[in-house]
C-alpha positions, 0 to 999 in steps of 0.5 A: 454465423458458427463459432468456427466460422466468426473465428475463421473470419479474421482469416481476411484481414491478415496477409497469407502464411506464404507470403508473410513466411517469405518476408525478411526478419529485420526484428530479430536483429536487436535481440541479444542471443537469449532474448533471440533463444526465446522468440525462436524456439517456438514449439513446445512450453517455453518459460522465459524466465526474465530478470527485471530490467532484461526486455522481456516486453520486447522479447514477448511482442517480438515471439508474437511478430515472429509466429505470424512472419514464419507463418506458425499462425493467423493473428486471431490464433495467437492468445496473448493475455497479460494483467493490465490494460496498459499493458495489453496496449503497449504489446499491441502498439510495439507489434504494430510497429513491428509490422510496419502497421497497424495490428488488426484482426488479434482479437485475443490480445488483452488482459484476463478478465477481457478475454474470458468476458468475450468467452463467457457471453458465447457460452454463458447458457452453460453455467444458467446465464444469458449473453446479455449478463451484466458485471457488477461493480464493488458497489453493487456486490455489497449491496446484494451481499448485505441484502442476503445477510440480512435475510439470513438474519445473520449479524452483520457485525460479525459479518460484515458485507466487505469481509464476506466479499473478501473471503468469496473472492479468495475462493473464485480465486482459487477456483473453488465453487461453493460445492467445493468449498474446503471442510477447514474453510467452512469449519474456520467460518462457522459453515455460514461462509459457504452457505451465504455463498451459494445463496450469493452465487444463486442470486447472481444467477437470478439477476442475470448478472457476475461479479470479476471474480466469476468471469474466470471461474464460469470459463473454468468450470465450462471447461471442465465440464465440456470437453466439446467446447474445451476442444474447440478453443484448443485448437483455436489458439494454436499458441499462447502467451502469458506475460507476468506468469509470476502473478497468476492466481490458481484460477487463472493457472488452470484456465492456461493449463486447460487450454494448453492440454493439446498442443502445448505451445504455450510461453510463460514470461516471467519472473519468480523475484517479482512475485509480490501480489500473494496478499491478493491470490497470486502463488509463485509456485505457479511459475516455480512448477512450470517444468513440472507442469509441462515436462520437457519444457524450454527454460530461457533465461535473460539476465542482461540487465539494460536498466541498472549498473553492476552495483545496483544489481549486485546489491538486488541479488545479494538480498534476493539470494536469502530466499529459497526454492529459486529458479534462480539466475545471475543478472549482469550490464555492459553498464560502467560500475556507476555509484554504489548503493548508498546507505544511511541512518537516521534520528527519526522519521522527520530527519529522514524526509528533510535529509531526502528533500535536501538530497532532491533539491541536490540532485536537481541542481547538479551540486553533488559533483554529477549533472543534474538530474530531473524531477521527473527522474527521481522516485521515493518508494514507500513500503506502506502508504502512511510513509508518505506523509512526512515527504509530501509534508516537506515538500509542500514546505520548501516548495518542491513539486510531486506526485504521488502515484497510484492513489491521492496524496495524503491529505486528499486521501478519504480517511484523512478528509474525514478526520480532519472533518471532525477536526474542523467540526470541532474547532469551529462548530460554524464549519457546516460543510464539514459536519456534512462530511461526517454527520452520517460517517460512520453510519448513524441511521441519518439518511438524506431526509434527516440531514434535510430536516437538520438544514431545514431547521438551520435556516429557519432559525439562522443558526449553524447545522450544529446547532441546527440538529440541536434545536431539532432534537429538542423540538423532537423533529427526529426520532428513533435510532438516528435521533439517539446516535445524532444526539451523541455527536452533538454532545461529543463535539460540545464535549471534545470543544470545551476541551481544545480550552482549558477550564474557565477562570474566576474573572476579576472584573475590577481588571478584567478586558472586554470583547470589544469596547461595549462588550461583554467581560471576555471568559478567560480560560486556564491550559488545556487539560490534555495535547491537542494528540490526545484529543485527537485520539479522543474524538475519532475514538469516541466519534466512532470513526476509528472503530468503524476501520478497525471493524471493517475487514477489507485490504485496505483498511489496516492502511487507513488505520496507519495513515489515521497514526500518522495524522495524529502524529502530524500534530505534534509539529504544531501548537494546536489543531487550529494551527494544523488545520490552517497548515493544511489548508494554505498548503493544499491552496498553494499547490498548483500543478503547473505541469512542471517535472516532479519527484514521484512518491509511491508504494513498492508495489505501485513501482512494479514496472517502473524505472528512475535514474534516481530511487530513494528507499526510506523505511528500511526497519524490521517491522516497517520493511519486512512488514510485520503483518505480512510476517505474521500472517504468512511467516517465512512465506511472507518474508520471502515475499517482503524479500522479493519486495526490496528487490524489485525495489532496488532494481526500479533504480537506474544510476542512483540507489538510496536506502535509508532508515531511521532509529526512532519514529513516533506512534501516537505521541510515544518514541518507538525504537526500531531495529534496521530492516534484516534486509540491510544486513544482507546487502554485499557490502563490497557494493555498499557506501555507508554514508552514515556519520561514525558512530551514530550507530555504533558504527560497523556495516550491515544491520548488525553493525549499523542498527539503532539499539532498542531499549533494554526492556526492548532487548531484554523481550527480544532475548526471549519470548518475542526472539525464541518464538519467531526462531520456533516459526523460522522468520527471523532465524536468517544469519542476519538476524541472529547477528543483529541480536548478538551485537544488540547488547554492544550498542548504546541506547539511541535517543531522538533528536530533540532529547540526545543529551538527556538522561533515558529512564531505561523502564519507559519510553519517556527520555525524562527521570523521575525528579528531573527539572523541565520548562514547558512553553506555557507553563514555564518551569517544573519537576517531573512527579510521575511518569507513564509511557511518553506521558509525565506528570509535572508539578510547574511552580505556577500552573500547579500539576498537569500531564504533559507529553514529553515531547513538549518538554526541555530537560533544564538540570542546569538550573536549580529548582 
């Protein structure tokens, strides 16, 4: 069967254009007039520019029933391509419904990369493949990029397998082969980039095998390179639908473009607000060229919002308003006015999470003068990952069920696992599952067979894995690179052991206590010379573990970097990391899922899509939200796309709009001042509830009004260098941020929780004076003798000197010393 006949063949399975043509149109009566505009106008480019919450999905199937009920086109005609698999179901399932049947015979209805599989296996001879061609997973793709590092002999510290992978798919993303690699790309990458490549591209080829990248662009390059079979699809898909056009990449872009040439008839629904995936190859300017693009196009625009209230939506259009080149429209509801979005500062991260747990546990019992509100209604959308540690550690606490969307929780997350790994090798040298875990992470060169001959030599000698590898290396069992880095861990965890004590102390044996009643003189040992913090730093640096993230240049590393912070930050609540890992463990084994409602925590870029009654948006702080990465990297591009970020975060909201930021937050045991996020400066304030006690920021609304007040030194650089440089790079010059600065000096000093009432040594983050009197739980009282950062050096009058974190500190100037 010929091409042209497999594709008339889905001619049967769908009724006649007559007689589908004559049948009444009862699917039209639920769309309001734009809505209606969109499905109707049918020939010709059609950008449906849809606002969140307008019912794009419904006008989207609906255009799709309406070409097939006026007869426009067969089924296998229309070429309906969206971004997800979900997605791709709920369109077909909602046609079906439609029709009153189930959808048969629309084999182009699905995501980007289906769709241009089922291409690519009729065409693959022309781009040197055969139809039987496999895909490769992640996986695979870094072991054949490896191998070819590997014969180029190339360092595969400066280039590593993830990092290589990363810069070849922004190419495929772009459309870019390695014939066509940019002279600035190759120059930026020492023209290895493009070299490894092609090498990376020929053995695909050899292997008979893609990777997801090369599904679009093989079809791009046939369809550049053949006309004939460009011609034949062009006439085949006789119209073409695009959901979530704001999201496309450029190879997708000239995929649609391509095959739209002849007829035109394509509808693009979208929206340029919700542009929030550039960090993966998705340009916005894709849907803000349309009408340039296709000229004469049809603009609709649907701007009734059928989620959220008027001040919700009044509040996502006031911030969504300061970015530029818009297409732009004015959503509005039928809605009642509802509560205003309510806005709250607070002393620290810790503060906020109990103040939101509290506020659920409200909600959900209808104490707050409403009715109650489900679980299963509320979300906290978190901008980065690491956020969600302090609310799943408060939930965990007072017993209240969640969920976290779009990746595990916290404590289950893989980096997270392997750390604590470390911790319980340490703590317990007996723990010989978790050595396991992290003999070989990172990689030591102790493969399968090493680790056997280490639990070979356990068993003979009855002895823990720690000391198993011990005797082994003594016994020299193993040799080699792997002997030399296993010896290094083994003297690391002795090492980082004998420090979770202090050390020895001179026994009296006339007094002394014995381990039992026949036993030994039990060892007494001093305080430990350093914070449980500090040695957790200590092992995943000296482990090697930290550094292996920091060297690892795949997207998700910088963010398992920040969940490692906010670990060790999770330390502070408790005495040592015996009583951490015991919290851990009894709250992980007590959580069941019993299948009951529960509070949704995710990223902003996980709710896309989503909708609550209830939204809570913790973090609103410049550098947390906007992202300062995301700022430095693209500048006023990235702001823009933090920007449209807080809107699609606003318009998740329902009824209830929460949005909250905290003064302080702790970064390795040192207290960070931090300003509110500039988005909260651009809040309309007529929409806006400020539930935030008088004067706790120096009163007044918005960001400029309401921010905490960094610290002189603070002020001082931002004043400057760091103000000066980022108005030069056109980031933070909004009116907003210039406010803020102005108003910054007005403000008095913010101070955390447990140290409100102390004096603040305006030259360092400690809250603490030289000379000033403390009393540490262990080592009783003491005067402060120096200090450096968050770290003080005390002289106790018992325990002699020691540096101590302030945070283990309580200001006593009552007293005299």
């Amino acid at each position: 069967m010929s091409d042209f006949d497999e594709m008339d063949a889905f001619e049967g399975a769908s009724l006649s254009a007559r007689a589908m043509a004559a049948r009444p149109q009862p699917y039209l009566d639920g769309l309001n007039p734009a809505q209606r505009a969109a499905v109707e106008q049918m020939d010709g480019p059609v950008l449906m520019l849809a606002g969140a919450g307008t019912g794009k999905t419904k006008a989207l199937t609906t255009r799709i029933v309406h070409l097939m009920q006026t007869g426009r086109a067969r089924p296998n005609e229309i070429l309906a391509v969206t971004f997800t698999n979900k997605a791709a179901r709920e369109m077909k399932n909602r046609v079906g419904s439609m029709l009153g049947q189930h959808v048969e015979g629309m084999p182009w209805l699905g995501t980007f990369h289906a769709i241009c599989v089922k291409l690519l296996r009729r065409h693959a001879e022309l781009v040197g493949l055969k139809s039987n061609f496999t895909i490769l997973d992640t996986d695979d793709q870094l072991r054949l990029l490896k191998q070819l590092i590997r014969a180029e002999d190339i360092d595969d510290k400066r280039w590593p397998a993830r990092m290589l992978s990363g810069i070849i798919d922004a190419w495929k993303n772009k459309a870019i082969t390695p014939d066509k690699v940019p002279v600035a790309d190759a120059g930026a990458y020492n023209h290895l980039g493009p070299k490894l490549y092609a090498a990376y591209q020929a053995r695909l080829t050899e292997l008979n095998a893609t990777d997801f990248g090369d599904l679009l662009l093989h079809m791009v390059t046939i369809f550049q390179n053949h006309p004939d079979v460009l011609e034949q699809y062009q006439r085949w898909f006789k119209y073409i639908l695009v959901d979530e056009y704001q999201d496309t990449n450029v190879a997708q872009y000239l995929w649609l473009r391509l095959l739209a040439q002849g007829h035109k008839n394509i509808c693009c629904v979208g929206d340029d607000d919700q542009s929030i995936y550039g960090w993966r190859g998705a340009e916005v300017g894709n849907i803000l060229r349309f009408e340039t693009d296709f000229p004469g196009a049809h603009v609709v625009k649907l701007e009734q919002n059928y989620r959220s209230t008027p001040h919700i939506l009044a509040a996502a259009s006031g911030v969504i308003a300061g970015n530029q080149g818009r297409l732009g429209k004015t959503l509005w509801t039928e809605r009642d006015e509802g509560e205003k979005v309510r806005l709250i500062g607070h002393w620290d991260g810790e503060e906020e999470a109990r103040w939101i747990g509290d506020e659920v546990e409200a909600m959900q019992r209808g104490t707050r003068g409403m009715e109650p509100v489900s679980l299963d209604h509320m979300a906290i959308l978190v901008r980065a990952s690491h956020q969600m540690r302090a609310f799943e550690d408060r939930f965990l606490t007072i017993g209240l069920p969640y969920r976290v969307i779009g990746g595990p929780r916290f404590y289950e997350r893989m980096e997270i696992r392997d750390a604590m790994a470390y911790f319980r090798v340490v703590t317990s040298p007996d723990d010989d599952l978790a050595f396991e875990r992290i003999v070989n992470t990172p990689k030591r060169g102790l493969g399968d067979k090493a680790q056997q001959k280490i639990q070979v030599t356990a068993r003979q000698h009855g002895v823990n894995l720690v000391d198993g590898a011990r005797i082994l290396l003594s016994e020299g069992g193993l040799t080699g690179k792997g002997a030399a880095q296993l010896r290094l861990l083994i003297d690391g965890i002795e090492r980082w052991n004998s420090k979770l004590r202090g050390p020895a102390m001179p026994v009296d044996v006339e007094n002394a206590v014995l381990d039992d009643e026949t036993g030994p003189v039990r060892q007494e040992y001093g305080p430990p010379e350093m914070s449980h913090m500090e040695l957790a730093e200590i092992i995943l640096d000296e482990s090697g573990y930290t550094g292996m993230w920091q060297n690892d240049k795949t997207p998700e590393a910088p963010g398992r970097l920040e969940n490692l912070k906010e670990l060790v930050k999770a330390l502070e609540q408790f005495e040592n990391l015996q009583g951490f890992l015991e919290h851990v463990s009894l709250i992980m084994d007590n959580e069941s899922d019993d299948g009951g409602a529960k509070v949704s925590i995710m990223t902003l870029h996980a709710a896309k899509g989503l909708e609550f009654p209830a939204v809570f948006l913790p973090g609103w702080e410049d550098g947390l939200f906007p992202s300062q990465r995301s700022m430095d990297e693209s500048g006023i591009k990235g702001l823009e796309e933090e920007r449209r970020l807080a809107y699609v975060g606003i318009t998740r909201a329902e009824a209830i709009c929460t949005i909250s930021f905290a003064a302080n937050r702790r970064v390795f045991g040192q207290w960070q001042s931090s300003m509110p996020s500039r988005f909260i400066d651009e809040l309309p304030e007529d929409h806006v509830e400020v539930l935030t006690p008088p004067g706790l920021y120096g009163g007044g609304f918005g960001a400029a009004g309401m921010a905490s007040s960094a610290s002189v030194r603070e002020q001082e650089m931002m004043g400057s260098n760091l103000h000066n440089k980022a108005a030069e790079a056109n980031v933070y010059n909004s009116p907003g941020w210039r406010r803020l600065q102005a108003r910054a000096g007005e403000r008095g000093i913010s101070q955390p929780a447990e140290s409100r009432n102390m004096t603040i040594d305006m030259n360092a983050v400690s809250s603490f004076m030289m000379g000033e009197r403390v009393f540490h739980q262990k080592f009783g009282y003491g005067a402060i003798i120096g200090i450096e950062g968050d770290k003080l050096e005390v002289e106790f009058e018992k325990a002699g000197t020691k540096k101590v974190v302030s945070r283990f500190l309580t200001g006593c100037d009552d007293v005299p010393f």
